[in-house]
Structures are given as C-alpha cells and as structure tokens.
C-alpha positions, 0 to 999 in steps of 0.5 A: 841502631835505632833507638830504642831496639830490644826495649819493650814498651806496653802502651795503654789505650795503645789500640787509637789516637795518641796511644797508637801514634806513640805506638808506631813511633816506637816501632819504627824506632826498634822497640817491641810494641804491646798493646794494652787496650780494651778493644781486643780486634783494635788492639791485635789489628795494629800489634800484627802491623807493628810486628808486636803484641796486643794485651786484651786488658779492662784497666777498670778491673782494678783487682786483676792488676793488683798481683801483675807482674808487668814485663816492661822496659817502658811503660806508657800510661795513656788510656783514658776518658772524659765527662764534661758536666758542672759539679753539682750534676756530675755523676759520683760513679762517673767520678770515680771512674775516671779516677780508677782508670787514669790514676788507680790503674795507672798506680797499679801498673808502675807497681807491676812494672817497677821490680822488673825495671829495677832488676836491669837497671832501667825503665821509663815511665811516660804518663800522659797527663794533660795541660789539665794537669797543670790548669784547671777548667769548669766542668771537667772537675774528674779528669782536673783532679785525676790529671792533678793526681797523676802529675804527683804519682809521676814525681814520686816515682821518679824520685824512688826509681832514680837510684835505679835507672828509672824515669818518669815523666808527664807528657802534657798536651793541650786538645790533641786531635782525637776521638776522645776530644771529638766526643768531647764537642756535643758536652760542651756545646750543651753546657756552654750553651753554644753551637757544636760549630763554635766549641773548637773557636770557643772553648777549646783553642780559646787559651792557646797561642797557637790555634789548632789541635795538637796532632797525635804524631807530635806527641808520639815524638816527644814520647819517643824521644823521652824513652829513649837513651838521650833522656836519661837526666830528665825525670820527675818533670812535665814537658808540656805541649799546648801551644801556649796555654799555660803561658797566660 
C-alpha cells in the first residue's frame, strides 16, 4: 500500500514550484491532492493530472478564512512571495502583505484544519519555512520576520496537537529552483549593485557549501516522507535543506 493512500492532503501555492512538486509527490504515493492556489486554470490543470481537486482560494483574503472549516488530514503551508529592498525604503504595505499570506494565512488554516484532525486522531502540518527561518539576510526583512513567525507557530502547534495525533514540522530549504527565486534575481542585482549574471555566485549560493539550487523534487520528498506514517515522533522541529548554510 502506498504510503499515504486515503489521506487528504491540501497544498497551498500547490498550482507551481515546490507546491506542485510536493503535490506530485504525494499523488504518486496515494494520497487525495487539493490544490489551493490562486491561479485557478494552474490549479485545475495539475488537480485533473493528479486525479485530484483544485481550490480556487486568495490567502490575502484573510476574512474569508477565519469561519473555514478545513477537511485535511495534511496540510501543506507553502504559498508565498518575496520583496528584496532596505528597511528604510520597504513598503509598510508590502510588509504587511507577506505577513498576511505567509503567517496570518497560514495561522488561519491550521485553526480550520485542526478540529478535523483531532477528531480522527492524526494530522500533519508541513510549513514551508526557509534557512531565512533560521538566518537572517539584509534586505528581505518581511519574509526574515514572517519565516521567524512561522518557525514559532509550527512549534506551538505541535506541542498542542501532540496529544492528538497531530504533527507539525518546518521544511527549511535554502534558494530552491523556483519562479519565485527567479524573480528574486533583477531586486537583487539592483540592490547589490552587481550584474543579474552574478546574483546566483554572489549572493545566493555564497553561504552554502554545496553550490547549486535546491531543486523542487528534493524538497517534495522530504515532505512526503514527513506526512507519512514513519514520521510520527517528529514533530515541532525544522528539518533544514541548505547545503550547508547554516553550518557556518
């Protein structure tokens, strides 16, 4: 039997890059896919693909997600976005924007997924932190902060859901191989005053060991691995994948 046949596992940002990779990954190992993305033809596309179900869903929208009540035997929070800029110049709504989608949101739907999970008697919770959850860099002092708020949220939950068969754990990798890391290249060039051609050398890789991108399927078997039934004595730690970063 695979290994996580009959679970129902909702995946948000699950229409592209990790998200989708995570959501492959848990298809092919049995599970029900929902995938919650904003990007509805995205989100349906790879739902029919993987024999599951698309969740049209704006995570912004915080009001809407404050009565839901979330049908999910695994939870994957991994939506998110990026603005690379100095404090003095970064935008308060911008700030808070990040915040609201990659900790609010986040908050909001272990809150909705949690009865449910308590009533069977198992759930997992995968938060897809980052080594910035971890480590801190100049310039991207939102998704610092949020990524430090969401490594705090993961623990409390599972220090509350342990007594009902609930994990939940941070997946922290370093620059995955992304569209969002991509998009993350022109801010950085311009604000460390370097050529886009030598962001990836310069910046991105500079601290870790091991020079490449992390690539999306690596992290989708990690994630497998934690939702599934081997992993039920790990619970409110990070489990990080970054070639060596935080080493140093």
């Amino acid at each position: 039997m695979s290994t996580l046949s009959g679970r129902r596992a909702v995946i948000t940002g699950g229409a592209a890059g990790i998200g989708a990779a995570i959501a492959r990954s848990f298809a092919a190992e049995g599970a029900h896919v929902v995938i919650a993305d904003r990007d509805a033809a995205a989100a349906a596309a790879l739902a029919s693909e993987l024999g599951g179900e698309s969740w049209e869903v704006d995570l912004l929208d915080v009001g809407s997600l404050e009565s839901l009540s979330l049908e999910a035997d695994i939870l994957v929070n991994n939506a998110g976005i990026q603005r690379v800029a100095p404090i003095e110049s970064y935008e308060p709504e911008m700030w808070r924007r990040i915040h609201t989608l990659m900790l609010e949101a986040p908050f909001l739907l272990i809150r909705a997924a949690l009865p449910g999970m308590y009533e069977r008697g198992f759930g997992r919770i995968l938060n897809l932190s980052s080594v910035h959850g971890l480590r801190a860099s100049a310039f991207k002092s939102a998704y610092v902060a949020a990524k430090h708020g969401l490594e705090g949220l993961s623990k409390v939950t599972a220090l509350e859901g342990a007594p009902h068969g609930v994990t939940s754990n941070c997946i922290n990798p370093g620059y995955v191989r992304t569209a969002l890391v991509e998009a993350q290249i022109a801010d950085q060039a311009k604000t460390h005053g370097i050529p886009e051609s030598d962001v990836l050398e310069q910046v991105m890789l500079t601290e870790a060991a091991v020079k490449r991108l992390v690539e999306p399927e690596e992290v989708a078997s990690l994630a497998t691995w934690l939702a599934g039934p081997h992993a039920g004595m790990v619970t409110g730690t990070s489990y990080v994948m970054d070639g060596g970063w935080s080493a140093r």
